[in-house]
NULO-57804 format. One line per 10 residues: number of its first residue (from 1); their letters; for each residue x, y, z of C-alpha. Coordinates in steps of 0.001 Angstrom, whole numbers. Layout:
// residues N
NUM) A) X:Y:Z ~ ...
//
This chain:
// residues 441
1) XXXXXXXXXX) -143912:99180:43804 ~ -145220:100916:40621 ~ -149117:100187:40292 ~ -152452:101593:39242 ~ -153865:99974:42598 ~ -155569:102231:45187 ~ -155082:100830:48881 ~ -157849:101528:50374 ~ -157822:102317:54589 ~ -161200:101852:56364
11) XXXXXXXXXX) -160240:103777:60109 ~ -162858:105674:62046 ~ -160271:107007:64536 ~ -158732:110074:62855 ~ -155416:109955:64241 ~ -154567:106370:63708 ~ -155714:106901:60287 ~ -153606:109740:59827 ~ -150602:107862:60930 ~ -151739:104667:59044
21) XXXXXXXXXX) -151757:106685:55337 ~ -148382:108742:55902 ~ -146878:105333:56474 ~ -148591:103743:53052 ~ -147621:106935:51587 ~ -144213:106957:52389 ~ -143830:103869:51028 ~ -144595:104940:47505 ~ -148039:103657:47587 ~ -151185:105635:46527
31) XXXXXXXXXX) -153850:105609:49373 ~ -157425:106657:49862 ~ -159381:106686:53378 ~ -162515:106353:54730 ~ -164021:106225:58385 ~ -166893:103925:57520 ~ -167540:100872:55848 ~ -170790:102678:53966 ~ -167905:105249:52895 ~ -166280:102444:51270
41) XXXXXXXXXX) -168625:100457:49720 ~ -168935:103111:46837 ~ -164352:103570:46490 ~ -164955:99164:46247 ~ -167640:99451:43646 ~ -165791:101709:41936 ~ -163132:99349:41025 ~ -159164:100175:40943 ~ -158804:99297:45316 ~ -156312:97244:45099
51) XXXXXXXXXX) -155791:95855:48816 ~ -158074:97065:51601 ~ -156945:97508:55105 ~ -159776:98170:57717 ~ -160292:98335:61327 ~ -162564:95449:62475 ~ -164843:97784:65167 ~ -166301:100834:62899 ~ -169355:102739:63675 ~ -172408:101010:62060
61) XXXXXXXXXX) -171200:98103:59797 ~ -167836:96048:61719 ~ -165319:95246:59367 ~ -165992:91795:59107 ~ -169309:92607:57097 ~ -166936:94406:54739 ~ -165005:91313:54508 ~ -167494:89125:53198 ~ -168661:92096:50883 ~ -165312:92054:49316
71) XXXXXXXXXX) -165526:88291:48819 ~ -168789:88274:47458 ~ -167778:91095:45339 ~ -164305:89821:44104 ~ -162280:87081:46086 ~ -159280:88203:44279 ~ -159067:91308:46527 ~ -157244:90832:49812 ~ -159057:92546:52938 ~ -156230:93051:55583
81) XXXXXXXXXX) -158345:93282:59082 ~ -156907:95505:61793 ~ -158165:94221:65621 ~ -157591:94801:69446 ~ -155686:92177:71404 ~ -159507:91596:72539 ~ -160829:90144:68722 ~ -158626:87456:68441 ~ -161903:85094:67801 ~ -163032:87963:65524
91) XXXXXXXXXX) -160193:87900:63455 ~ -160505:84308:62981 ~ -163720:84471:61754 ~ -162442:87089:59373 ~ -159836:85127:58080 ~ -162517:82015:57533 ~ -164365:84652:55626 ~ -161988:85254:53328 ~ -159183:87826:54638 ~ -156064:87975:53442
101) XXXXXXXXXX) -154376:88467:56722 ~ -155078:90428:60186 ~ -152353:92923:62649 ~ -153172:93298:66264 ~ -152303:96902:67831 ~ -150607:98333:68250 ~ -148285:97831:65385 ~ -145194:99563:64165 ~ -145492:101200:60416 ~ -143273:98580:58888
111) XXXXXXXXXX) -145403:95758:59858 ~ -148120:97552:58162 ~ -146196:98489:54819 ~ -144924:94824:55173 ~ -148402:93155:55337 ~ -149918:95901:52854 ~ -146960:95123:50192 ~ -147113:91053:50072 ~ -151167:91572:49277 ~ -150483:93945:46870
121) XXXXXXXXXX) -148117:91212:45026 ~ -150872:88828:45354 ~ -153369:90957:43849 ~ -151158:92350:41226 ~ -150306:88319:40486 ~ -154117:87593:40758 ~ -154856:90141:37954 ~ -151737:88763:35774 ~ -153076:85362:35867 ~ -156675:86869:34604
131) XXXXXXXXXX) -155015:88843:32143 ~ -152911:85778:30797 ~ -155795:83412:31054 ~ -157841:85558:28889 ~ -154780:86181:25944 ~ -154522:82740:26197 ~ -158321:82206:24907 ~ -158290:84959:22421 ~ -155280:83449:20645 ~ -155676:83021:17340
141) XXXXXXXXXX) -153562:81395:14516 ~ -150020:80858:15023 ~ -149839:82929:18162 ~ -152215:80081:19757 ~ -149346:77227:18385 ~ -146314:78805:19187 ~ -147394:80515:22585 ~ -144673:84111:23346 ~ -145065:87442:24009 ~ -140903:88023:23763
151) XXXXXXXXXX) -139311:89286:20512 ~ -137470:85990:19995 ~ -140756:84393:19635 ~ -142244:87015:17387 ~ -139481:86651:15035 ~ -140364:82701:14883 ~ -143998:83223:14303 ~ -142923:85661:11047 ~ -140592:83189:9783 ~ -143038:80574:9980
161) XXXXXXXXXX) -146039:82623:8187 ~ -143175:83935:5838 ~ -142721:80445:4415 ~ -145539:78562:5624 ~ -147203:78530:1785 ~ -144045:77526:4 ~ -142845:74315:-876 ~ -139120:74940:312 ~ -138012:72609:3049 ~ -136975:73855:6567
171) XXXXXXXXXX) -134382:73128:9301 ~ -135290:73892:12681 ~ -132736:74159:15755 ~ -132848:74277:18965 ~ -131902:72853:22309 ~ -134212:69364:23133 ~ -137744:70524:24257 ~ -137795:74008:23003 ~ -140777:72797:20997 ~ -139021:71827:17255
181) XXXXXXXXXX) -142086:69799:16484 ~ -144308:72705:17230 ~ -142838:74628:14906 ~ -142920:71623:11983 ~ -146577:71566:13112 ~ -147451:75103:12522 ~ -145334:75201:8984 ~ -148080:72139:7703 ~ -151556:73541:9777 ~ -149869:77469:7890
191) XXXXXXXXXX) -149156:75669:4032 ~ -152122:74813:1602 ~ -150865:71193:2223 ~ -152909:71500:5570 ~ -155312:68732:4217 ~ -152751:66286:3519 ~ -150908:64105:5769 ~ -148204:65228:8291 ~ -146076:62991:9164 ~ -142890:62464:12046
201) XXXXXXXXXX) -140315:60004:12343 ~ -137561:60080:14984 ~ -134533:59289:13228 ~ -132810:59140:16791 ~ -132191:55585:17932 ~ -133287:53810:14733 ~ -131360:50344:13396 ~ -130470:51289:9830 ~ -132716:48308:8216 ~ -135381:49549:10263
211) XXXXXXXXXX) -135128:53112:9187 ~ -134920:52256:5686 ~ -137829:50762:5844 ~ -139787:53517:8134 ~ -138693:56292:5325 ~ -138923:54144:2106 ~ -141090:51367:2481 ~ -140576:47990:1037 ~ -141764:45207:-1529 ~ -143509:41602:381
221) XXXXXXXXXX) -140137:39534:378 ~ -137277:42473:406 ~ -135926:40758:3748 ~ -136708:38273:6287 ~ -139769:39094:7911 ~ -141266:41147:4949 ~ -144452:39075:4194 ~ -146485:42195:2397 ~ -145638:45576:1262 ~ -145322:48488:3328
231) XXXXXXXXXX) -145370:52151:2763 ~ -142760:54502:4025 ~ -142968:57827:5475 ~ -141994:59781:2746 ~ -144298:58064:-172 ~ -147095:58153:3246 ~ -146634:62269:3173 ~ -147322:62784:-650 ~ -148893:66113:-433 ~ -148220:66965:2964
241) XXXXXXXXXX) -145252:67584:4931 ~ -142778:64925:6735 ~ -141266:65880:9774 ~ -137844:64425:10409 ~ -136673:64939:13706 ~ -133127:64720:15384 ~ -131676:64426:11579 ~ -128138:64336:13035 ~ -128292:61155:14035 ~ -129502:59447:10538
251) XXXXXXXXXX) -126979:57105:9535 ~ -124338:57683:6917 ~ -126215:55518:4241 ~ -129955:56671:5063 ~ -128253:60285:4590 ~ -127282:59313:1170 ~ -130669:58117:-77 ~ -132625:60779:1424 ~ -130223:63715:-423 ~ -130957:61569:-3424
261) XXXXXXXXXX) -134523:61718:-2878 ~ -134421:65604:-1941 ~ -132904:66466:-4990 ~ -134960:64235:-7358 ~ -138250:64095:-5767 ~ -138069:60042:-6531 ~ -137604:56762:-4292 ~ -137627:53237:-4560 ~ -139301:51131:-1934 ~ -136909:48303:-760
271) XXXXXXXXXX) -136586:45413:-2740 ~ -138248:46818:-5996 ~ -136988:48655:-9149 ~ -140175:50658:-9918 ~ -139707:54913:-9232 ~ -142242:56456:-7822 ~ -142766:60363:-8095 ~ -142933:61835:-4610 ~ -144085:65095:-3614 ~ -143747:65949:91
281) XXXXXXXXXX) -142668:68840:1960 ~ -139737:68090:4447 ~ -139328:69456:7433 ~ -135449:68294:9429 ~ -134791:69020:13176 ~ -131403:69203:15314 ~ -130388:70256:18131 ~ -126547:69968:16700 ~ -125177:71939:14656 ~ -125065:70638:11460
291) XXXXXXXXXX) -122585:72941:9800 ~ -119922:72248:12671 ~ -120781:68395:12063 ~ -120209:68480:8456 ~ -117005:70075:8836 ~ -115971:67204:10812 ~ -117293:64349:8500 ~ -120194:63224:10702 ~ -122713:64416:8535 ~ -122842:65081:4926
301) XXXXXXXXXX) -122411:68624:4122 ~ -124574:68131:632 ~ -127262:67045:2723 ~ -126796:70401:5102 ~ -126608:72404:2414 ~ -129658:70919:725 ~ -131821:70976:3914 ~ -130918:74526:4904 ~ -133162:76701:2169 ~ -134390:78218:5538
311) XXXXXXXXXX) -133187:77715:8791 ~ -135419:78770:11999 ~ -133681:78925:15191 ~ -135503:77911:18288 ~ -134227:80144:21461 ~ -133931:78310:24810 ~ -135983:79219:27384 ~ -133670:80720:29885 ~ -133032:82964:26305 ~ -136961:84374:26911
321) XXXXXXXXXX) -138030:84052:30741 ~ -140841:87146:29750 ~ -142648:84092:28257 ~ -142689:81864:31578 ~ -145832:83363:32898 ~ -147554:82953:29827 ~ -146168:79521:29366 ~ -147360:78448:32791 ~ -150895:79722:32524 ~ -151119:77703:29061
331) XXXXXXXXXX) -149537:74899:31016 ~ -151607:74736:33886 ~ -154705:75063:32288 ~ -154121:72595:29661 ~ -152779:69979:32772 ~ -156252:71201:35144 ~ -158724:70516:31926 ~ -156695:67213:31615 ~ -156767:65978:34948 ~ -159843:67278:35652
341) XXXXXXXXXX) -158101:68979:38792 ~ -158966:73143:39522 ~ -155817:75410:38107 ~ -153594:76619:40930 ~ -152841:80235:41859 ~ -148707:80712:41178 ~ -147522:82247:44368 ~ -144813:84946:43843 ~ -142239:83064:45188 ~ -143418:80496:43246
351) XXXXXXXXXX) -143048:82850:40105 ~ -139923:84047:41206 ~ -137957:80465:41352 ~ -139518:79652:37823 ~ -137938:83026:36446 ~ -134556:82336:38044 ~ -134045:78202:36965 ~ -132234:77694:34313 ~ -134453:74967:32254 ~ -131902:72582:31014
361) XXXXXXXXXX) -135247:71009:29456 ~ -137004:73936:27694 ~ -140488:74010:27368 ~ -140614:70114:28281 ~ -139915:70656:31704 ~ -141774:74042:32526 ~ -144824:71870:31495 ~ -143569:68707:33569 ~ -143482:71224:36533 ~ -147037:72770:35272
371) XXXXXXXXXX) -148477:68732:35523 ~ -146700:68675:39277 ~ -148291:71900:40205 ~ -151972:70771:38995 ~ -151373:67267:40241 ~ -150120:68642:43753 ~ -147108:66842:43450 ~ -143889:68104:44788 ~ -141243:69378:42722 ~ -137814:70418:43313
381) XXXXXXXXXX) -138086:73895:41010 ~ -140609:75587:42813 ~ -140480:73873:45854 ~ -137933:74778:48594 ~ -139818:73727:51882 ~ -142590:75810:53439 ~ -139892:77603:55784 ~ -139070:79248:52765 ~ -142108:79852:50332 ~ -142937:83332:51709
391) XXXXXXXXXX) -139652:84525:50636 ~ -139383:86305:47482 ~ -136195:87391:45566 ~ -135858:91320:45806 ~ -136375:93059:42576 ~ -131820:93488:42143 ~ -131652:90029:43075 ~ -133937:88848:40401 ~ -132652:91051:37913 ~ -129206:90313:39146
401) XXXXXXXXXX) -130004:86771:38395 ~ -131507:87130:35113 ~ -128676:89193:33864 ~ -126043:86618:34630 ~ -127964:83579:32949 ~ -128483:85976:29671 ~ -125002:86869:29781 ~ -123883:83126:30544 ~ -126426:81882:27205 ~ -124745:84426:24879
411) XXXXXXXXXX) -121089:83603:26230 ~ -121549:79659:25156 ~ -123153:80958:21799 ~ -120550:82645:21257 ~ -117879:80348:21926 ~ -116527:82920:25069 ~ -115814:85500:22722 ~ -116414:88371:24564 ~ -116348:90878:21828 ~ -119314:88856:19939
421) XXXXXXXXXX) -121096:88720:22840 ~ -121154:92570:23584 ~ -122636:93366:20092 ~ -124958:90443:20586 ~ -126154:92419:23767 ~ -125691:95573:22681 ~ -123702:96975:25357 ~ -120155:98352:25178 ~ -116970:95762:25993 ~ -115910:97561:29144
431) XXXXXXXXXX) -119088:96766:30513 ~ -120092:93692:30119 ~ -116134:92716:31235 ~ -117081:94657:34410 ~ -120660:92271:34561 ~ -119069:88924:34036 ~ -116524:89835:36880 ~ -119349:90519:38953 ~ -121072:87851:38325 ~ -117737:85618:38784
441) X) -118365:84043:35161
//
């Protein structure tokens, strides 16, 4: 376990410290020792202990004293308490003041490392959280909308400021919930038209005469039931920007009238004869693709053409687990503020089943699963059973797992073309034959 962390060992008896840091050290992990808990106050104070480990009987202050001193300090830093079969009551008490966890002697080395290693996780997890927590407030700008540290991301962000300012209009794809409206959102709060109105409409769903009426508004009297005028979304967005979301399922005829209105920057509102100069920004979102249904006649390939100036792609989320941490501490907070509930810690095994799901839902459901976290409600992603939360995925298995669902994403982009999907990962043919055979794909 590479870390900066310092365990700290708190042993007045020379020889079972001895024996206690050529264990630690064996391990790979960096150790300093004391044989008092005044000795230890100052390597604490100091800052950079990562877990300490002391003996509860010392000679002046007991190691529960240095317990609550580390709580009082910081209770993010586990205190590991090491007691005769006698201190059973003692290492209660301990662990009501805040230990992470006692070992009785004698013990065997491995129970030690063991013990030593899961509080290290915690800690290192503890200081993640912190560290995420506080990128999270120091966002700025677009990087406080479209929340990322992977490249994918970054590459959306600069798109976005790249054309935020001009009046071209935008397609944006992506799988449902990878956050499509997030992305219209940040084009309009980016563009000088960030004073005037933005605007959505879900084309998805829509009876035609209905979503005639939604996008062009109509005259009192165009149809049954039209006693007064209405305005539509598009003459509704003049100045701004109208968002127009799962475009691939507009009807043939609305398609029609809205290329019409693209290319002249005119409409008529239903039942009238008067033009009226419009002067919106227009924003479309799929999660089709549009090119493979124009080719097929179910959806007009003038209107693809004409709505893809500038196409952003939205990656899935299994395409950028680095940004599931982040994700989950924006997640969490946002659902603790809302339901005016404390944030909860994310154990690792926790962490380690959100890295390895697959999110069928995107962003949508890592923030359902943030609202069950905060709302102590159950949830089948993170939650296995309690037999099983202390169990966390090795290092190879996790990587193991996160290399099959990358190499499973870029096989479906790819239509299974294995030679596209080796330059897409940069890695030569052989190998990545000899990875999905491994990995049984």
């Amino acid at each position: 376990m590479s870390t900066d962390f310092t365990i700290l060992l708190v042993e007045d008896d020379p020889h079972v410290r001895l024996g206690c840091v050529q264990a630690l050290q064996l391990a790979g992990l960096n150790v300093a020792d004391v044989a008092s808990a005044e000795d230890a106050l100052a390597h604490i104070a100091a800052g950079g202990v990562g877990v300490v480990v002391t003996d509860m009987r010392l000679p002046k202050a007991d190691g529960l004293s240095l317990v609550r001193y580390c709580h009082d300090l910081d209770a993010g830093l586990p205190v590991i308490m090491i007691t005769g079969h006698g201190d059973v009551s003692l290492a209660v008490e301990a662990m009501r003041s805040g230990a992470y966890d006692f070992i009785t002697k004698p013990f065997a080395s491995e129970r030690l490392v063991d013990v030593v290693r899961r509080a290290l996780e915690k800690r290192l997890l503890t200081r993640e959280v912190a560290q995420l927590r506080e990128q999270l407030a120091n966002r700025r700008g677009i990087e406080a909308k479209l929340i990322g540290r992977s490249a994918a991301m970054a590459r959306v962000r600069q798109l976005v400021m790249d054309v935020a300012e001009s009046p071209v209009d935008v397609l944006i794809r992506g799988e449902t919930g990878c956050g499509k409206e997030l992305v219209a959102q940040a084009l309009h709060e980016f563009s000088a038209r960030r004073e005037a109105p933005y605007v959505a409409l879900n084309c998805g769903g829509m009876p035609d005469n209905l979503l005639d009426s939604e996008l062009f508004g109509h005259e009192a009297g165009a149809f049954t039931g039209a006693q007064k005028r209405r305005i539509g979304k598009i003459e509704f967005a003049q100045g701004g920007t109208l968002f127009l979301d799962e475009v691939e399922s507009m009807p043939m005829a609305m398609q029609i009238k809205l290329l019409r209105v693209l290319q002249e920057r005119r409409l008529e509102r239903l039942g009238s004869n008067q033009s009226l100069s419009v002067d919106c920004r227009v924003v479309a979102a799929s999660k089709d693709d549009l090119l493979a249904r124009a080719n097929d006649k179910s959806f007009r390939a003038d209107l693809y053409y004409r709505l893809n100036v500038v196409t952003i792609e939205l990656p899935a989320l299994r395409e950028r687990r680095e940004d599931i941490p982040l994700l989950m501490a924006h997640f969490t907070l946002l659902a603790a503020q809302r339901f005016n509930r404390p944030q909860p810690e994310i154990s690792a095994a926790q962490m380690s089943k959100l890295m390895a799901h697959d999110w069928p839902g995107n962003v949508r459901e890592l923030r359902n699963v943030a609202d069950c976290l905060v709302l102590g409600v159950r949830n089948a992603v993170v939650d296995t059973g309690a037999a099983q939360d202390s169990e966390v995925d090795s290092l190879a298995e996790a990587v193991d797992r996160f290399e099959r669902g990358l190499i499973a994403a870029e096989l479906q982009r790819q239509g299974g073309n294995v030679a596209r999907c080796a330059e897409a990962l940069k890695v030569a043919k052989t190998t990545l034959h000899d990875k999905i055979k491994r990995h049984g794909l």
